[in-house]
N, C-alpha and C positions, 0 to 999 in steps of 0.2 A: 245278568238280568234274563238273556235269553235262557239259559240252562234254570235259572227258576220257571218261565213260563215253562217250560217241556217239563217239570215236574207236574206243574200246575195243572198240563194239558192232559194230562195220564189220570189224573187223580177225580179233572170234573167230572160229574154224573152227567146223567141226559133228562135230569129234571129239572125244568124251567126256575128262575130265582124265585117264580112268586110261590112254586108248590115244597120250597124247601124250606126247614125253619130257621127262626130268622138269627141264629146263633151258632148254626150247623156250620162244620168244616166246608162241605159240600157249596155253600152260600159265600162263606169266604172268599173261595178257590176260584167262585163262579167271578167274583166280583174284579177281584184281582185280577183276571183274564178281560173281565170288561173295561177296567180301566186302563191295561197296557193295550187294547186295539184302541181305544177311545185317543190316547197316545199319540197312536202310531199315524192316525187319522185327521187329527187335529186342526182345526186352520188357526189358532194363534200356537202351535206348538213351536214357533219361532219365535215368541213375542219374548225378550227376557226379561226374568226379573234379577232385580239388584239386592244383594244385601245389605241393609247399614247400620248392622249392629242393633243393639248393643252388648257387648261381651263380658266388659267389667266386672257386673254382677253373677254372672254365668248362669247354670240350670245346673238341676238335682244330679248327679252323679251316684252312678248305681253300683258300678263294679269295676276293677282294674284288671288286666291283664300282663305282666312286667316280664319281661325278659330275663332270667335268671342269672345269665353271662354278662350284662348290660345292662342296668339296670334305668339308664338314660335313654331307653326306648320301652315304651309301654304301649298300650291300648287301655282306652278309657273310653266306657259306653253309660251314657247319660240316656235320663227316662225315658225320656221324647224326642230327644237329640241325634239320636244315629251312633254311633263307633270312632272313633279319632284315634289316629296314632301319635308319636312324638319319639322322635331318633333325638332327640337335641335335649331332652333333661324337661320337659313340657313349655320352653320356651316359643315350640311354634307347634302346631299341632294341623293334621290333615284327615279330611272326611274319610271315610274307608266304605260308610254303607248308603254313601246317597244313590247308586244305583239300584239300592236294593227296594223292594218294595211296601219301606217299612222304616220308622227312624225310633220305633218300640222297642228298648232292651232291656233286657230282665239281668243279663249275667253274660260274662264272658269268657271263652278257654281258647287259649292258644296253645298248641303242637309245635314249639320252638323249633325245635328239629329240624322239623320237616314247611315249617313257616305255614301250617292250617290254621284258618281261624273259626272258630265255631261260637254262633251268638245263640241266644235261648231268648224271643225276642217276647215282650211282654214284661213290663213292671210288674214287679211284687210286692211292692210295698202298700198295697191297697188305700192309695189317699184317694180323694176325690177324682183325680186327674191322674192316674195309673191308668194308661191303653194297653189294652188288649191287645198281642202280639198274632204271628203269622205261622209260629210253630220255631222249627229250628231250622239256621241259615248256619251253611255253612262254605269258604272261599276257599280255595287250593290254590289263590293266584293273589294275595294280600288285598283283596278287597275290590278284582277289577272285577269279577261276576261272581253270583251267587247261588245258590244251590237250596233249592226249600228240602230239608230230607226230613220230613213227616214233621209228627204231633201240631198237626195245622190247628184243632181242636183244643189243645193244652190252653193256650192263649195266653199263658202267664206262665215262663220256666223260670228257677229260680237256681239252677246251678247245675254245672256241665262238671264231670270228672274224668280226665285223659288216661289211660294208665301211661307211666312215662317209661315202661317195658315193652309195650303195645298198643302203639296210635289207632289202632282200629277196635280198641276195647275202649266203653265209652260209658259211664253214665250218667243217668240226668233226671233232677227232680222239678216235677212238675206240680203245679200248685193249681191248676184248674181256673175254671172262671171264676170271676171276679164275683156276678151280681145272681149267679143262679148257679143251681148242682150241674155236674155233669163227669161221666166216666176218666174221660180221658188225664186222668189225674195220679200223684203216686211215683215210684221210680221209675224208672225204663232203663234196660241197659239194652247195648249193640254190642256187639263182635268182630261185624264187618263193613265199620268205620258207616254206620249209618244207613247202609242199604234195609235193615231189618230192625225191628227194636220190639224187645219183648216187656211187658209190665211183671217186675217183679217183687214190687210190694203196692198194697192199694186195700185203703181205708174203706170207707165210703165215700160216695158219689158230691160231700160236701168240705172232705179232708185230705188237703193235699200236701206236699213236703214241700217245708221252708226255706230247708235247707240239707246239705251231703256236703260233709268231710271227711275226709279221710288222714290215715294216719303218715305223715309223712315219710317216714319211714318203712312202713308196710303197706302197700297199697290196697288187701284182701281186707284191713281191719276200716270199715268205715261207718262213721254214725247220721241218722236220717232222723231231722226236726220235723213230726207228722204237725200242721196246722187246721185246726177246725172254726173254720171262720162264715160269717153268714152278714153280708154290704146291702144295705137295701139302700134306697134315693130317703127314706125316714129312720133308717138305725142300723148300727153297726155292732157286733154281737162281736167281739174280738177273740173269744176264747170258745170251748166245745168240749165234748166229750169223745171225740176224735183229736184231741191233740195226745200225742204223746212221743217217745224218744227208741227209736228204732237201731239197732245193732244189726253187723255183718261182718261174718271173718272168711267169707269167701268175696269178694270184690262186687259186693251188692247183685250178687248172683238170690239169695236168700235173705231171710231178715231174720229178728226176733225181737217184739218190745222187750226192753231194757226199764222202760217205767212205770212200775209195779208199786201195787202198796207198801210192800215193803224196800223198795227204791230208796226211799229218805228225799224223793221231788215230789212235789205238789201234782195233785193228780186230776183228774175229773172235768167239770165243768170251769174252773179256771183256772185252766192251764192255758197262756194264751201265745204270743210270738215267742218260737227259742231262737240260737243257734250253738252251735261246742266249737271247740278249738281243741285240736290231736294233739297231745305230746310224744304221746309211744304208746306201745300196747296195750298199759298200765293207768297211763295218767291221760284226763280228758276234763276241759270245762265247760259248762254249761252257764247259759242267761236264760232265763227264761222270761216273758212277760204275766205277772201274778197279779192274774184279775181278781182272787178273793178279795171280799174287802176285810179291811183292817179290823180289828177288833175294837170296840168303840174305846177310846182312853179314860182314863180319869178325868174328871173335869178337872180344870186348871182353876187356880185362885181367882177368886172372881175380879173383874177390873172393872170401872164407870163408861168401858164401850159395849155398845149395846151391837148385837147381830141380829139376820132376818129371823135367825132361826128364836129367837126368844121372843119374837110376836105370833109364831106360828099356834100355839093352843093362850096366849094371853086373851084375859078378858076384858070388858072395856073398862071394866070400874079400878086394872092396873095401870091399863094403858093411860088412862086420865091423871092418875096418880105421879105420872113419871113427871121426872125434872126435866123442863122445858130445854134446857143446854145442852143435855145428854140426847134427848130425842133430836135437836136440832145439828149436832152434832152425825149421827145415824142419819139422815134425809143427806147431809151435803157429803158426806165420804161414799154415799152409795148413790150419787147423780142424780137425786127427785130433782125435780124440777122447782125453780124459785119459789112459785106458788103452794107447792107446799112443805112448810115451814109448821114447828109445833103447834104455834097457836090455832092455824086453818085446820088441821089435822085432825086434832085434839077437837074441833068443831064438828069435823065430818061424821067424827065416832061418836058425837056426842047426840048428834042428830039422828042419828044410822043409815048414815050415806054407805062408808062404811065400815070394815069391820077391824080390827087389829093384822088379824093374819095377811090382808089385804099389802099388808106393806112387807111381807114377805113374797108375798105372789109377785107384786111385782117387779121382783128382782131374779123371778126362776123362768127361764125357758128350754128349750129340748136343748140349747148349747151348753148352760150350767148343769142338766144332769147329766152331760158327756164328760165335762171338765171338772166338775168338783164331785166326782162320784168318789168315795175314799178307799182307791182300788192300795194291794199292796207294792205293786210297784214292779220293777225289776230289782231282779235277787239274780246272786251268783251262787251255783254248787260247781263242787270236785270232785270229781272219781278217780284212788290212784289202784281200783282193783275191774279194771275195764268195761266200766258201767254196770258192773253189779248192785253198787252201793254208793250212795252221795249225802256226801255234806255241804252245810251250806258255809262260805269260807268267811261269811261278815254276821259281826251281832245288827242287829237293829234294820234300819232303812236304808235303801239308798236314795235318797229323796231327789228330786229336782233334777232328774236325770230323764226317766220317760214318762211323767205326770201321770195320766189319764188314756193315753195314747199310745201305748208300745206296742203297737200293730205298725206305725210306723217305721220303728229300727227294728233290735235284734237280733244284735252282730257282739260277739266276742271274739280277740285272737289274744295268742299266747308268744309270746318273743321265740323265733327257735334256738337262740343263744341261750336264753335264759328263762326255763319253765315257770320262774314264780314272777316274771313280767306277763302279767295281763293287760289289755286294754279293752276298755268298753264304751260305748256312745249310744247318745241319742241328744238331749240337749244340754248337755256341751258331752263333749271328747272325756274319758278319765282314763288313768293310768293309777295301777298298782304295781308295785315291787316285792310285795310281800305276800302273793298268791293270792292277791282278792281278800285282806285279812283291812286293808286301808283302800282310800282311794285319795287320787288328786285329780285337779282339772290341768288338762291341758291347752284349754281353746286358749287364741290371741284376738285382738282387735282385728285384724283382718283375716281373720278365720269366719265361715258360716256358722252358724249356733245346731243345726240340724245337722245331723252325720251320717251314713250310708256305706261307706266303702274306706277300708285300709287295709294296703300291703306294708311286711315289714320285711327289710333285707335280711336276709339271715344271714349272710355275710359280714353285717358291720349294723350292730343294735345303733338303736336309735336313728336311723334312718326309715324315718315313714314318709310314705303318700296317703292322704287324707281325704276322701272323697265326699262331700256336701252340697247341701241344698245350693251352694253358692258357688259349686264348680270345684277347683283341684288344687290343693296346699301340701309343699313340700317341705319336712322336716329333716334336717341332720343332728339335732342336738335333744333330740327325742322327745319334742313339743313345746321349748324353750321358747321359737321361734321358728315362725314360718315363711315357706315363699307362696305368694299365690302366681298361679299358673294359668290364668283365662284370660285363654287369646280364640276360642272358637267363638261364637255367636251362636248361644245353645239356649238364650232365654225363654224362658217361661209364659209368656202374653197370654194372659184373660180375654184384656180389651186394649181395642186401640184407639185415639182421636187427633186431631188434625188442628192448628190454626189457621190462620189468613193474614197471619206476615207476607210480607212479599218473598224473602226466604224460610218459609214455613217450616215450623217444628212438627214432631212427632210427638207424642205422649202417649204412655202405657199404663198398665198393671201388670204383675208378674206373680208366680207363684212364689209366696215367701219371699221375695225380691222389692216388694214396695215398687212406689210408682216414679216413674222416668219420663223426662223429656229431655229432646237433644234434635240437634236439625237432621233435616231428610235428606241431606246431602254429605252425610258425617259417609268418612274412609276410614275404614280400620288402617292404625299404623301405631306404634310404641313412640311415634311423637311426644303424645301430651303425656310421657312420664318425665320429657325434658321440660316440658313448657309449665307443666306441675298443674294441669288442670283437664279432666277426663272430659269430650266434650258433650254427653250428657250427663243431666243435674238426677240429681237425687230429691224428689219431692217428698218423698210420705217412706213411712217403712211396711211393717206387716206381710200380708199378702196383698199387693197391691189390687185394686179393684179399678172401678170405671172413674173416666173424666170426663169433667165437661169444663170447655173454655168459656169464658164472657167473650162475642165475635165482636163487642164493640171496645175491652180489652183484655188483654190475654194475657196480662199479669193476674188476673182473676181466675181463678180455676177450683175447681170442686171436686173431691176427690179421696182415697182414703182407703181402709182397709175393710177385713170380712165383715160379715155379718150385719153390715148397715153403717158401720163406723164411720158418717163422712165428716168431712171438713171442711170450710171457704178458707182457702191459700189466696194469700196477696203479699206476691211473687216482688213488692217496692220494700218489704221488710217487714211487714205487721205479723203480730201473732195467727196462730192457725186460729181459726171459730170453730169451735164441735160444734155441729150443727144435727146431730142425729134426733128423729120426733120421736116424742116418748105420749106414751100412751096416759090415759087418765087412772087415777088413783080408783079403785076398786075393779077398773077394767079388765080384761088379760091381757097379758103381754103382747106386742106386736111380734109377730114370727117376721124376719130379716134370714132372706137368704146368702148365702153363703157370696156368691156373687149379687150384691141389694143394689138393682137397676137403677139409674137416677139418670133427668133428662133435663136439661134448659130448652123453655118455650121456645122454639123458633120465632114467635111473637112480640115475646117480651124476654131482655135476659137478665131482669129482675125476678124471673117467676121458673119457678125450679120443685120438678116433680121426683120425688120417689117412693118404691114401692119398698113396703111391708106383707102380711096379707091386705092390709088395704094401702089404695091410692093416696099419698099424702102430697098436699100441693104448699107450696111456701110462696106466697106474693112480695119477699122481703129478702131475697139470696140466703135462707134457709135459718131465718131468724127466729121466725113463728111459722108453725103448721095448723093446718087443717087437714083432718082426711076429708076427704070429696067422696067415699065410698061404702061400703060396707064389706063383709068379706067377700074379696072377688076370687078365692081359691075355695076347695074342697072343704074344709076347715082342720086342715093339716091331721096327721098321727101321731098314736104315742110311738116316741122312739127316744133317743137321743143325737137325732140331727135335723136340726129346724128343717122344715119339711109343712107345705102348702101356705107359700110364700108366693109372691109376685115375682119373674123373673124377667119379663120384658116391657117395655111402655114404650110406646109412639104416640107423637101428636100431629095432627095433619097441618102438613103448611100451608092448605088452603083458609083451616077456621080455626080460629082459638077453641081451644074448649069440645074437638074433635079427638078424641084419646083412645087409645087401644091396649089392654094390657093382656099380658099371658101368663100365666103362673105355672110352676114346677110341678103341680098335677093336673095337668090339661085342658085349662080353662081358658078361654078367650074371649075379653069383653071388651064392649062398645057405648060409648057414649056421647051423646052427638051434643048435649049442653052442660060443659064441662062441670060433668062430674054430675048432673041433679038425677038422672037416670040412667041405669045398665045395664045393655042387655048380653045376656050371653051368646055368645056365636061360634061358640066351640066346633073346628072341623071333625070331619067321623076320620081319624085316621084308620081306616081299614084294617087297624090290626087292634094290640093291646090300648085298653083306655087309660087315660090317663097319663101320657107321655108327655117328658119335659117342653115346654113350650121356649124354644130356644132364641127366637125373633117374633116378632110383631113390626111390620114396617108398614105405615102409610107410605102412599104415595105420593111423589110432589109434580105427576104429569095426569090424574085423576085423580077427584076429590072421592069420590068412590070406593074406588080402587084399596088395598089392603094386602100384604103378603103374610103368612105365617108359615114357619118352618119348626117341625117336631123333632125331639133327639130322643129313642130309646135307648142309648147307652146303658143307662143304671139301670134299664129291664133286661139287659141284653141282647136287643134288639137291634142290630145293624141296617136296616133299612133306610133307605131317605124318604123323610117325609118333606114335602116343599107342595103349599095351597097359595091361592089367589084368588081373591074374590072382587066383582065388579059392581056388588052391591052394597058394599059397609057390611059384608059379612054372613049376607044373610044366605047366599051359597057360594059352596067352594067348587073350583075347581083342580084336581091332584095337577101339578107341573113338572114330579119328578121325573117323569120321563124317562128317557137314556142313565140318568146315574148310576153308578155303580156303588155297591152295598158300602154305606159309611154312614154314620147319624151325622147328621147337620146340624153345625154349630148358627151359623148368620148365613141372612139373604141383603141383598142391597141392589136397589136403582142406580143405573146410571143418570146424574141427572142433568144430562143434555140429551141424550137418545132413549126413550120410554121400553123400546123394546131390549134393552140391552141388559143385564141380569147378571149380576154378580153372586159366587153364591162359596163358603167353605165347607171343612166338612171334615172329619176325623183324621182323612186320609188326602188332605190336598185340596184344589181352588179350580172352579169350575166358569167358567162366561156361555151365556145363551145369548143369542142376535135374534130370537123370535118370543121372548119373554116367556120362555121355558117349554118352547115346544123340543125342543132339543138343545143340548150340554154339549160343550167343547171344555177338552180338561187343557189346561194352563200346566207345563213339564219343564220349556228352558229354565236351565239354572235354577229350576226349586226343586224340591227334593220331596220325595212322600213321607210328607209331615203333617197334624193338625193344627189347622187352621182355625184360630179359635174366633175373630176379629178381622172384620176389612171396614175399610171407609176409604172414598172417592175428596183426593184434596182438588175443588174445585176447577181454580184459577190455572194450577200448574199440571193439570188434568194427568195424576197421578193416580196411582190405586195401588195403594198404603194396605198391606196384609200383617198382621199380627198371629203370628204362630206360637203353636204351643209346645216350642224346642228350639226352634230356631230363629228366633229372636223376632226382626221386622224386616221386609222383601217390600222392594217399589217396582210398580213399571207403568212404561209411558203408555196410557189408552187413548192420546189423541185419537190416534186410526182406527180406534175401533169404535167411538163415539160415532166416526162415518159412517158407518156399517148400516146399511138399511135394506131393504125389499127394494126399493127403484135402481139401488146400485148394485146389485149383489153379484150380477154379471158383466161388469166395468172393471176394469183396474182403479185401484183409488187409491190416490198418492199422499201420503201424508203429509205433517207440519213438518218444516225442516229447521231448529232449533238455531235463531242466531248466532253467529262466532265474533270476538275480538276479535283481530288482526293482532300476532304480534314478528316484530320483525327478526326474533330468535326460533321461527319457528325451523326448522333444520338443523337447528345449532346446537351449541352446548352452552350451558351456565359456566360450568368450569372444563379443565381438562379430563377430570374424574367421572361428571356427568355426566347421565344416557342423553342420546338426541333429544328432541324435546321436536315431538310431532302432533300436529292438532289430529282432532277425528270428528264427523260430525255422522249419524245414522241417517236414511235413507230407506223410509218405513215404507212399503208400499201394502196392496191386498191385490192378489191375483184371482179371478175364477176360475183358472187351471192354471193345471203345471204347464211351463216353456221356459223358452229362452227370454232371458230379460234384457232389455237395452237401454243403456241411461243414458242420456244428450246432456250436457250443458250448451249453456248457449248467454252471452253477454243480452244485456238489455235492449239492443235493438237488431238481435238474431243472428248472431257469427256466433259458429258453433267451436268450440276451444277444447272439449275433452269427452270423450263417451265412454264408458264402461258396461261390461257384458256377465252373465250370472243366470246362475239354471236357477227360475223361479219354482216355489212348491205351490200347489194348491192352497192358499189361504194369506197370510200376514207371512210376508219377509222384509227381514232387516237385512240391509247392506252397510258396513262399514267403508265409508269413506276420509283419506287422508288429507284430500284438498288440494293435494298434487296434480300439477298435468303436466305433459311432455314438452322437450323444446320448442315442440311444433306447434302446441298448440299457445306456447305463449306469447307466439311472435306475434297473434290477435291484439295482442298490446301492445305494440311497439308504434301505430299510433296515436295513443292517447295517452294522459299526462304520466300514466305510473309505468315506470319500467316495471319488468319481473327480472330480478337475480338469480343464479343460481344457488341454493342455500350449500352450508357449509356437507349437507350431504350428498349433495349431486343433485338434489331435486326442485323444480320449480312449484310455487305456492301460489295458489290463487291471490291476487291482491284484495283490498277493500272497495265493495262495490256489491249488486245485486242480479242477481245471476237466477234463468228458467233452468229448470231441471224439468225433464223430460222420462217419464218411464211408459216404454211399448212390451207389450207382452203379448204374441197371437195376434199382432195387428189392431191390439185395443191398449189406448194411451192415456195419461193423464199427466199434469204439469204442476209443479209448485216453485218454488221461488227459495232462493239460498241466500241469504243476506251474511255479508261479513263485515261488519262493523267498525 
């Protein structure tokens, strides 16, 4: 970490964050230096958090790194996730880059030799939730520091190449940002292992390389996957007139496109995700993603189901004509709503409510002409005369492999035992034997359906590592049968929420991981493959989205997948209820965002809001709707990605019918009688208009009161934006403050301390004690991750974070709920968490057993650093044990054992409980209730230890 800051330090400018732009290296660099002093400075940099899973499921898996000699030791870097190694076959796996300042990896190369490891940090896969990297990291020490050595700007690497003659010959493709152009894109090669790096092929400013292989065998022969791709927050262009397929027979010193008209590859405007696989000199395969569309078909024999598309130019005096069974028919296989059924229908168009094509409208939104666009698909070519010339190795389709969506995968390899062993993936795994001429599937039931990354031994075929949206599966019998391998805690978290059991659960969303709950005090351990039950559940599948519990029961919960898909789950055994609101017949379609926000009243937990572009409210747990709204967004774009949607709703827990939403193009609106009037209250975020509205929070300590927090991510725009207004919105005032450059996901009250400010954020999890006059960043035991979700579990005054890689993180805020202006220059001594007593505490269960030692924390908050003194002392003031510790400036946690010395237990030797000595030599505090004492500088405070 420090050898990245001294890169860091070299590289800032002497221009302030706000006069740089807001996507500039320069801005990164700045940030990144801000948040490791902010670090360093800290006063809960003590505070720790906990992990608890869950792992099960795992997170997207980007790239392997496999040891060539040992193939039971690998590196495996997940999107979000950070770097993990595994000596042991991936039965246990260990972090490699939480020190680094970044858990974004695009790709991974390992220098076995010499044990360097070089990450290329930034997803490539361009989904939704692909962050933007920090340039390239590279360790000389297996992961204990790191090293930024340039393309801070690339933001997205997508493959490192070692030469394995010369560790310090390097190169690497770079695939540029994500959401807007920019130079820093293209190949790069080095010479001297990184100190230098020159760009030696480069498209335009909007076409970057997907992919670099090389030939195994020759290291000068390698080929460069150019990608021309263009992500807005409203559509997604997958293919360009910058894509094409780049050759080199000097070691990517030089290039020269290879994909020409006369190529025999698809050329032009759809050519969309590739990548090749080397065999030698000679022989090389290609995938490519072929956005052309398909040529229309013959129509098929006609059959008695009718489609939307055969209302779209119908007239009414056909539509009248139709048999009422067949139309009725059509309405329930495409989810109309009860009410309309043929006969009503057949009224509406009779009347001219409306019109035929009306029942095709509403079945299309920007999500079906993303997914039923009739692109041709992924296609396999060959070249066995060195990318001169290609053919394609299959007649016909490959259907059902990358739908609509191969900007997701596109990945080919070729077995090095055997050249006409291909494989290829996206949803599912296939294998061919016969050079791409057949295919077969390979996935298993506990395989991910979504695929990303595989290595193949070339020592012994049929030996793969399988890399997926679901974490890491091992093969020996060349996809017969798998092992899955997830033991990190690398999940995916959208959203997170909380119950009010007395031992309170967790519940999530995840990407492509469907929705989870399990308790907050879950330990990871391979227990429950004995006891045969994981101990979180599996709710829902999809991409998991938001939850909301009934707090009067919590077998009740609401909840679901993309695009608005939710459900009422009752968790006693009843079926799911779709409960998703559908719009009126002639109407347009409701736009439902990707994440489609839903809220149970804090008033009432019969009465359950969610957002489309408009507010829809259900007084019946999501049985019947009303919108209460009109559109409260922009009125969305054309594109193919729902876009000008509602993305945040709050309701005030002072008044029913006090509601706040913000939608995905920068709206924010107010309503003070739920739902009859709305005004807008949009903040001026001082930069671009129109930024994702990522929160809307009333507050539950003013009725007034209101927070909203902006994300420019999808503009590219790294800044925090964080408003508070003490008017119902009618002015803002900016809170970001001290943050350091990252878009903000959530804001959240403490709500027992008003000034207390929880807040995430792309890159980590912030607390304000002045309600955002200034940020303290949150470091023990998290890692720089985004944070996509936090919620405050009341009762057990916890603060539940939901990350977007690394699963779910707790920690104890009792002591920081104390935190105020009157005490701020006191010591203040936190809760001290009751213990049992038990009388093995010394001992052993068995002879095989470790000691078995209680521990209980010892939170205090200092106003300065000193020496710390802690007193015990029995209930009517005989002092028995003290311990001593260099306090820091702000929250420290002491671990204590519960032990004290012979001396001090001789305190007991008049009253009724002896103390023994345990079978470790040590004395244990008995059961009873005990002051604890912490002086710091001459300033004290006291709390109370109860052992039960």
């Amino acid at each position: 970490m420090k050898n990245f800051l001294l890169s860091v330090l070299c590289l800032v400018t002497t221009l302030s964050f706000s006069q740089q732009p807001a996507n500039s290296a320069a801005a990164l660099e700045t940030g990144l230096l801000q948040k490791s002093q902010l670090a360093e400075a800290s006063t809960v940099k003590n505070l720790p958090f906990k992990s608890i899973g869950p792992s099960i499921m795992s997170g997207r898996v980007v790239d392997f790194a496999v040891n060539p000699n040992n193939p039971t030791e690998f590196y495996v870097g997940y999107a979000s996730g950070g770097l993990w190694h595994t000596n042991n076959n991936g039965t246990s796996f260990t972090p490699v880059m939480d020190n680094s300042p970044t858990q974004n990896v695009g790709c991974v190369a390992v220098d076995w030799k010499n044990g360097t490891i070089w990450v290329g940090t930034g997803e490539v896969n361009a989904s939704r939730s692909s962050y933007a990297g920090i340039g390239l990291l590279k360790s000389d020490d297996k992961g204990k520091t790191w090293q930024n050595i340039g393309l801070t700007n690339s933001q997205h690497i997508s493959s490192i190449l070692i030469n394995p003659s010369n560790p310090n010959e390097v190169i690497l493709g770079a695939v540029g940002h994500l959401y807007s152009t920019n130079e820093e894109r293209g190949v790069f090669k080095t010479t001297d292992g990184g100190k230098t790096w020159s760009k030696t092929l480069y498209i335009n400013n909007q076409t970057g390389i997907i992919e670099i292989s090389a030939n195994p065998k020759n290291f000068n022969t390698m080929y460069a996957a150019a990608w021309d791709k263009d992500r807005k927050a409203w559509n997604f262009e997958g293919s360009g007139d910058g894509s094409g397929v780049y050759k080199s027979t000097d070691a990517g010193s030089t290039w020269a496109k290879i994909s020409t008209e006369k190529s025999g590859l698809p050329i032009g405007k759809g050519m969309g995700r590739m990548g090749t696989a080397v065999v030698d000199d000679n022989t090389v395969y290609l995938i490519v993603d072929n956005q052309f569309h398909r040529k229309e078909e013959a129509k098929k024999e006609e059959t008695d189901i009718l489609t939307k598309d055969d209302f779209k130019k119908m007239n009414a005096a056909t539509f009248l004509a139709l048999d009422e069974k067949k139309l009725n028919q059509f309405l329930k296989m495409n989810g109309f709503q009860e009410k309309y059924r043929a006969e009503n229908v057949k009224q509406m168009v009779r009347v001219g409510t409306v019109k035929p094509e009306d029942l095709a409208k509403y079945l299309e939104d920007a999500n079906s002409t993303l997914f039923n666009t009739p692109v041709i698909g992924a296609e396999v070519y060959k070249s066995t005369d060195g990318g001169k010339s290609w053919k394609k190795t299959h007649d016909g389709f490959i259907d059902d492999l990358y739908y609509s969506y191969g900007y997701y995968f596109g990945k080919i390899h070729v077995d090095p035992s055997d050249s006409n062993k291909i494989y290829i993936y996206g949803v599912p795994i296939l294998k061919s034997s016969d050079g791409g001429k057949s295919f077969e599937s390979i996935d298993a039931d506990n395989v991910h359906a979504d695929h990303h990354a595989l290595w193949i031994n070339p020592k012994m075929s049929g030996h793969l590592i399988d890399g997926n949206d679901g974490g890491v599966n091992i093969s020996y019998d060349d996809g017969k049968t798998w092992i899955k391998n997830n033991a990190p805690a690398v999940g995916q978290f959208y959203y997170v929420n909380i119950d009010h059991e007395k031992n309170y659960n967790v519940y999530g969303g995840l990407q492509d991981n469907g929705v989870w709950m399990g308790p907050h005090d879950y330990e990871a351990s391979p227990g429950w493959q004995q006891e045969g039950k994981y101990p979180y559940d599996n709710l829902f599948g999809g991409d998991g989205m938001q939850v909301q519990i009934d707090n009067r029961n919590s077998k009740i919960i609401y909840t679901g997948f993309q695009f608005g898909n939710y459900y009422r789950l009752n968790r006693n055994g009843a079926d799911p209820v779709y409960i998703q609101p559908k719009h009126e017949l002639g109407d347009s379609p409701y736009r439902f965002n990707w994440q489609t926000p839903i809220l149970l009243s804090p008033h009432n937990q019969d009465i359950l809001y969610l957002g489309g572009n408009k507010l829809m409210r259900s007084m019946n747990q999501g049985d019947d709707w009303t919108a209460i709204s009109e559109d409260l967004t922009q009125g969305g774009k054309p594109g193919n990605v729902a876009y000008g949607t509602l993305s945040a709703i709050s309701e005030s827990p002072f008044q029913f019918g006090l509601l706040y939403t913000g939608s995905d193009d920068g709206l924010v609106y107010v309503s003070k009688d739920g739902g009859g009037n709305w005004t807008n209250i949009s903040p001026d975020a001082s930069g671009p208009k129109g930024l994702w509205i990522s929160r809307v929070i009333a507050s539950s300590h003013k009725i007034e009161r209101v927070y909203v927090t902006l994300n420019g991510y999808r503009w590219d725009d790294f800044k925090p934006y964080v408003y508070v207004s003490d008017n119902y919105g009618a002015t803002w005032k900016n809170i970001s403050s001290n943050l350091p450059a990252s878009p903000v996901n959530v804001i959240k009250e403490d709500p027992v301390n008003e000034y207390l400010l929880y807040l995430g954020t792309d890159n980590g999890a912030y607390v304000s004690f002045n309600r955002g006059e200034s940020w303290e960043v949150f470091s023990k035991d998290l890692p720089n991750v985004a944070v996509h979700d936090l919620v405050i579990q009341p009762e057990a005054k916890d603060l539940v974070l939901g990350t977007h890689g690394r699963s779910i993180y707790i920690a104890d805020i009792s002591l920081l709920q104390k935190l105020n202006e009157t005490n701020k220059n006191e010591v203040v001594l936190g809760e001290i968490e009751p213990l049992n007593f038990s009388p093995r505490w010394g001992g052993k269960w068995s002879a095989w057993s470790e000691i078995s030692e209680p521990e209980t924390k010892i939170q205090f908050y200092s106003p300065q650093a000193g020496k710390a003194t802690i007193t015990f002392k029995t209930e009517d003031g005989k002092e028995f044990h003290n311990l001593s510790n260099e306090a820091t400036k702000g929250v420290n946690i002491i671990d204590y054992d519960l032990s004290i010395s012979e001396k001090g237990s001789k305190v007991f030797d008049k009253t009724d409980t002896k103390i023994k000595k345990a079978e470790n030599d040590k004395y244990y505090l008995p059961k009873g209730k005990y002051k604890v004492t912490v002086s710091v500088n001459a300033k004290t405070a006291t709390s109370e230890l109860e052992i039960k």
